[in-house]
N, C-alpha and C positions, 0 to 999 in steps of 0.2 A: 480679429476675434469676434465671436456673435456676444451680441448683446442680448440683455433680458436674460439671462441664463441663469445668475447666479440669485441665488436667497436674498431677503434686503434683511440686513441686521440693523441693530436699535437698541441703544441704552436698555437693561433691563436689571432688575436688582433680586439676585439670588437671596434667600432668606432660611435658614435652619432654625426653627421656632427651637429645639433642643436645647440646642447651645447659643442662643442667642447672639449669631453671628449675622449681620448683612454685607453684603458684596454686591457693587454696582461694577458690571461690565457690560460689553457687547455681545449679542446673541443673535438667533432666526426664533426664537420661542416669541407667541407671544400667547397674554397673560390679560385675561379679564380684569383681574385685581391691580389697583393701584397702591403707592405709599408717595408718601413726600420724603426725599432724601435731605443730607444732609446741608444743601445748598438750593434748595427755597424749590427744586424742579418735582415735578409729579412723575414719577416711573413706571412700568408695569411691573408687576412683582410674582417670583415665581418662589412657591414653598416646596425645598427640598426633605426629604426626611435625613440623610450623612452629608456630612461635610467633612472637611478636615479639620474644626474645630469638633467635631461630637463623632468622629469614629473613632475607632479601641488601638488604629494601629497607629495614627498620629497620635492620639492623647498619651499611650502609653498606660491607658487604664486594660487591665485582663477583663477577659467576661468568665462567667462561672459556668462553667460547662457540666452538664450533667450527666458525666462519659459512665458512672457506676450503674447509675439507671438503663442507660445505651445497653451495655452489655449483660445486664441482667433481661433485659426482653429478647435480646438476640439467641442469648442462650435457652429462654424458654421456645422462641419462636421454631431455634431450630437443634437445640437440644446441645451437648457438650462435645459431642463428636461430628466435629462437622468437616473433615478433610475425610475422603473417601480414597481409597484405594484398589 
């Protein structure tokens, strides 16, 4: 096998400011920003905006869709008859 090939991975700690979740795993990211973890070590830390604590299809929270709005621009956009024949 060649060597040097592969990426160096390294403790790194995932962070959703959102939902105020942290997760220390292994990654290739790295990360200007530091935190001190839960066992005294300094990490580099990457902020995501989803995670599986703060997205709608783990949480089970719906989002409010503003499907009336949707189809009222559609139909001025392109008027009421919009299948051709």
């Amino acid at each position: 096998m060649r060597s040097d090939i592969h990426p160096v991975t390294r403790p790194v700690v995932f962070r959703d400011r959102a939902a105020g979740l942290s997760l220390l795993t292994r990654s290739t990211l790295d990360a200007r920003e530091t935190v001190e973890w839960e066992d005294g070590n300094t990490y580099p830390v990457v902020d995501v905006d989803v995670s599986s604590a703060s997205h709608p299809f783990y949480t089970g929270t719906p989002r409010v869709m503003d499907t009336a709005g949707r189809v009222e621009r559609f139909q001025r956009r392109y008027g009421t008859d919009t299948v051709r024949r």
